[in-house]
C-alpha positions as CSV (number, residue, x, y, z in Angstrom):
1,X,7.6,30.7,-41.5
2,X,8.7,27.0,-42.2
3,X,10.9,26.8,-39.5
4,X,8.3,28.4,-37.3
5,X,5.3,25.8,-38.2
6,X,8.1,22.4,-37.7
7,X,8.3,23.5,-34.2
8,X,5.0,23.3,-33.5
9,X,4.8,19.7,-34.5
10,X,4.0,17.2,-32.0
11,X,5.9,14.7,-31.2
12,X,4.5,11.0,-31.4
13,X,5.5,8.9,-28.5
14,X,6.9,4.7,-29.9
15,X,6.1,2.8,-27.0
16,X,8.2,0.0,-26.3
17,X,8.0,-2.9,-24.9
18,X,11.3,-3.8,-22.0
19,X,10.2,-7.3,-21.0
20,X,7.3,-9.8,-19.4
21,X,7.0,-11.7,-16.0
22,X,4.9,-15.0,-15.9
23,X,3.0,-14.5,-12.6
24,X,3.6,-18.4,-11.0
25,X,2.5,-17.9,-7.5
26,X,0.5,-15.1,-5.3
27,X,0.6,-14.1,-1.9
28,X,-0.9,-11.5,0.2
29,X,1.3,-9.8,2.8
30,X,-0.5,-7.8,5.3
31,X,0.4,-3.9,5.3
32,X,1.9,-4.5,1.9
33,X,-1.2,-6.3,-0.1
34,X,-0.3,-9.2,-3.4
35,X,2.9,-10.0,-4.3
36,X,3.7,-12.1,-7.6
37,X,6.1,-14.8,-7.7
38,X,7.0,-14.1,-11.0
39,X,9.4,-15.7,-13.4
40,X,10.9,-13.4,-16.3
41,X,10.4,-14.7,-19.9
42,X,11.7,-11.8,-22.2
43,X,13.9,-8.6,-21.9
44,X,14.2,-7.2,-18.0
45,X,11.8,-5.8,-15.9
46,X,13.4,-2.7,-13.3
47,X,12.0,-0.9,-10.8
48,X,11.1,2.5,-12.8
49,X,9.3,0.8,-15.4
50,X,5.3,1.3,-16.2
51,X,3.7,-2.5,-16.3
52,X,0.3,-4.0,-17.6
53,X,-1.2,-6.6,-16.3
54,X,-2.0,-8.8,-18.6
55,X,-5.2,-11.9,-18.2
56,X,-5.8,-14.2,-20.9
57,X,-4.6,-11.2,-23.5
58,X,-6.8,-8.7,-22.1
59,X,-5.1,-5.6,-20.1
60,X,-6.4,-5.6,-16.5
61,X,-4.5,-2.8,-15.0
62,X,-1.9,0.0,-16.3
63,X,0.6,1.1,-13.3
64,X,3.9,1.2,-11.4
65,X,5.8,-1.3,-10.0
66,X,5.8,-0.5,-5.9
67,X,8.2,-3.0,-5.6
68,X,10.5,-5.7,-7.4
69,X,13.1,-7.9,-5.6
70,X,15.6,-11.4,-7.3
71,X,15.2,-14.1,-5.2
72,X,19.0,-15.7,-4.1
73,X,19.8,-18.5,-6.9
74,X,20.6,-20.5,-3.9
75,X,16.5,-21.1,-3.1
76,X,15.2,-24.0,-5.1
77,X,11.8,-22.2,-5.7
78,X,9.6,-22.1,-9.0
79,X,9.8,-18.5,-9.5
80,X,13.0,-16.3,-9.5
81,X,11.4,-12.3,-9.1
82,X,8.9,-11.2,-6.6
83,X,6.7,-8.0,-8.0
84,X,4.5,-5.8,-6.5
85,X,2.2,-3.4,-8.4
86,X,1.5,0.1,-6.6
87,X,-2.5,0.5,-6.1
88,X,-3.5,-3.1,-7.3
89,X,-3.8,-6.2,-6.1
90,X,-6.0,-8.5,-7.9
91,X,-3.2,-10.9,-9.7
92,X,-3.5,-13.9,-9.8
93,X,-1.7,-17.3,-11.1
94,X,-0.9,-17.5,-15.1
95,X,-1.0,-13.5,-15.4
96,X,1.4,-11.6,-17.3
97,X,3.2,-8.6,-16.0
98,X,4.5,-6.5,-19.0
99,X,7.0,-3.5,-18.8
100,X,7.2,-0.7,-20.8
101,X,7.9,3.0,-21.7
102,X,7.8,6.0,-24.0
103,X,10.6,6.5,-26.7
104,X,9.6,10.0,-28.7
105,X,10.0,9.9,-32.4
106,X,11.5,13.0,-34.1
């Protein structure tokens, strides 16, 4: 019966945290909508990742990336990353763009 009841147990999910983007510059592309210039300040930030949007410590928006490209090192420009958010674009200068995921615990 032990064995029986510990399968049943649910699973709680960690969440962590993969890295941040400081949002330096905006701009809105037709057909494609607001893309962040964005400058990475901790961890790494990829593709697959669920992000927050973050304004003045208060979560705006919960989503997918719909895009995320490196801009060449050779380009002298303020911000390194361009990121998109699928579904969303009201971001704006000094926002933070935070990636995460799900890590069960067992």
């Amino acid at each position: 019966m032990k064995n029986a009841t510990q399968g049943m147990v649910v699973k709680e999910k960690k969440e962590i945290v993969y890295g941040a983007a400081y949002v330096i510059d905006i701009f809105n592309i037709p057909q494609v909508g607001t893309v962040a210039g964005c400058d990475i300040t901790s961890g790494n930030i990829k593709i697959n990742h669920s992000v927050r949007l973050i304004r003045d410590g208060i979560v705006i928006y919960t989503g997918k990336i719909h895009d995320l490209t490196k801009i060449k090192d050779d380009v002298k420009l303020e911000y390194k990353y361009t990121i998109s958010i699928e579904d969303f674009n009201d971001i704006k200068k000094d926002d933070i763009i935070e990636a995460f995921g799900f890590e069960s615990e067992e």
